[in-house]
N, C-alpha and C positions, 0 to 999 in steps of 0.2 A: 726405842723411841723414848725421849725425854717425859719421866711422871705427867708431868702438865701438860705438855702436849696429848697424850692419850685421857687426861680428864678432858679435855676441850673436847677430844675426839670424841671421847663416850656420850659428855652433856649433848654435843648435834646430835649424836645416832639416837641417843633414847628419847630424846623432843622430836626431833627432824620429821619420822613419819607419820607423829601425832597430829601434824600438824594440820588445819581443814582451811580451804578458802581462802583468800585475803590475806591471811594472816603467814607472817616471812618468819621465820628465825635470824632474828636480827643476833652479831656479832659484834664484839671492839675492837677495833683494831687501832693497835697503840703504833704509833711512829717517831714521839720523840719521848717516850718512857724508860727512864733506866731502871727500872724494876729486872726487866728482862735485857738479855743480848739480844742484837736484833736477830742475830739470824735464827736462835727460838723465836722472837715474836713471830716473824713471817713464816717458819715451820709452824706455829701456832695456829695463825689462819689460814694457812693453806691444807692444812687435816681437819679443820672447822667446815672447809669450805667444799671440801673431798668426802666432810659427813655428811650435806646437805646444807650446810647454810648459804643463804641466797641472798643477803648485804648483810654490810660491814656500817658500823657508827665509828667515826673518830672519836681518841680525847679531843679534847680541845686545845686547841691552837690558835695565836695572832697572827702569824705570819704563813699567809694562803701560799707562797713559793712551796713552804716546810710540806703543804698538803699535796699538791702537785709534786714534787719531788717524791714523795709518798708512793701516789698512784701510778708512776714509769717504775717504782720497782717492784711492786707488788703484780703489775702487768705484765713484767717481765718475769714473773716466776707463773704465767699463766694464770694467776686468777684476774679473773674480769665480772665478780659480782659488782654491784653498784656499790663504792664507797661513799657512804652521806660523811658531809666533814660536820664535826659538830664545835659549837657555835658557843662560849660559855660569856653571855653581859656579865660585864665585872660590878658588880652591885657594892662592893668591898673591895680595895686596891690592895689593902694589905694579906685581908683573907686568903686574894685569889693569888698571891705572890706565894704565902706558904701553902696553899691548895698545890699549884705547881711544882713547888719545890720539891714535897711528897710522891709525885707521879711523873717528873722527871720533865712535866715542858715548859719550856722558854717563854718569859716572860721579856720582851724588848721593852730598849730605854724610851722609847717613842710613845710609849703605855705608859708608862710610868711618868712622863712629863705632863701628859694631859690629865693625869689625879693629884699631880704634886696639888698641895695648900689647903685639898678641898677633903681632907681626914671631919672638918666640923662642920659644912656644906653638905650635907646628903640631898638635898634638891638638884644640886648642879649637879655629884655625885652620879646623879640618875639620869639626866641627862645626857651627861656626856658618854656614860653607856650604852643607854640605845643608841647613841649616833655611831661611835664606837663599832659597834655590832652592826648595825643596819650600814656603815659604810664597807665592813667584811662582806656581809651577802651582798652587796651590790657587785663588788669587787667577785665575789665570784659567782656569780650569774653573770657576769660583764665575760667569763671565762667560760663557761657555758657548761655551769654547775646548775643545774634542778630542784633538788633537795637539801633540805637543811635540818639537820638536830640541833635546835635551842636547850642547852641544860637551863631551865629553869631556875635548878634550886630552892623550890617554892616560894618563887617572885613570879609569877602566870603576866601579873598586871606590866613587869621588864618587858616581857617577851611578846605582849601584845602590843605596846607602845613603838615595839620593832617592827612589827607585822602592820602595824598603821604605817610606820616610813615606809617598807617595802610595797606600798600600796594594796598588800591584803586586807580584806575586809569580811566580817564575819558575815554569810550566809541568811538573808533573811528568815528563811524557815529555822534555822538552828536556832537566832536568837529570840523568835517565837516561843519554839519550846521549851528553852531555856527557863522562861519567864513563868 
């Protein structure tokens, strides 16, 4: 077995049983990553997943086909944990161009024409990211996806602005306590 496969394997085994309640051993699973070959990645999660782990978080990705495409071959190698696709607001056009570039996923020209001009516009900027994002999760709850992992990035106030498009709304008793 490939070194990093048996670290993946070991990290589930020695977390895995620890684990109490509620709480999953959540996993990455990369699908448009060149770091790895794929068929290590998917030998990766599948001895993750053979440890005890009981969902998967995607990188992030724009193009929900790529995600779907994802999950018919990962299902096909027999795992069936819940894949959460995750979800990265482009807060910065250029950041997240070299963010991607470093971890291997695809940035479409489609993304990049609704940032063009707006490098000195951080207000539209913002904008156009939640919609950005909140038109991905609609598009896939439209597909009959459930859950979603928002990278933050330490921008909470992005990702709640999504969560207002998506019509989530925070919980009275929480923002009680909150206060």
């Amino acid at each position: 077995m490939e070194p990093i496969i048996e670290k993946a394997k070991t990290f589930a085994l020695d977390y895995g049983p620890n684990v109490i309640g509620a709480i999953v051993i959540l996993i990455l699973g990369y699908f448009t990553a060149k770091i790895l070959a794929g068929v290590i990645r998917k030998l990766m999660l599948k001895a993750k997943v053979d440890a005890g782990a009981t969902r998967a978080i995607t990188q992030f990705f724009f193009d929900n086909d790529l995600y779907f495409r994802y999950l018919d071959r990962v299902r096909g190698r027999g795992i069936d944990i819940p894949i959460v696709p995750g979800i990265l607001p482009v807060q910065n056009f250029k950041a997240t161009t070299g963010f991607a570039a470093r971890c291997g996923a695809s940035v479409p020209v489609w993304l990049a024409e609704r940032f063009h001009g707006l490098d000195h516009d951080p207000a539209t900027r913002k904008l156009i990211a939640a919609a950005v994002a909140a038109e991905q999760a609609i598009d896939l709850l439209d597909r009959g996806v459930t859950n979603f992992h928002f990278y933050t990035m330490n921008r909470a106030d992005l990702v709640y602005a999504i969560c207002h498009l998506l019509g989530l709304r925070p919980h009275p008793q929480a923002k009680a306590s909150a206060a």
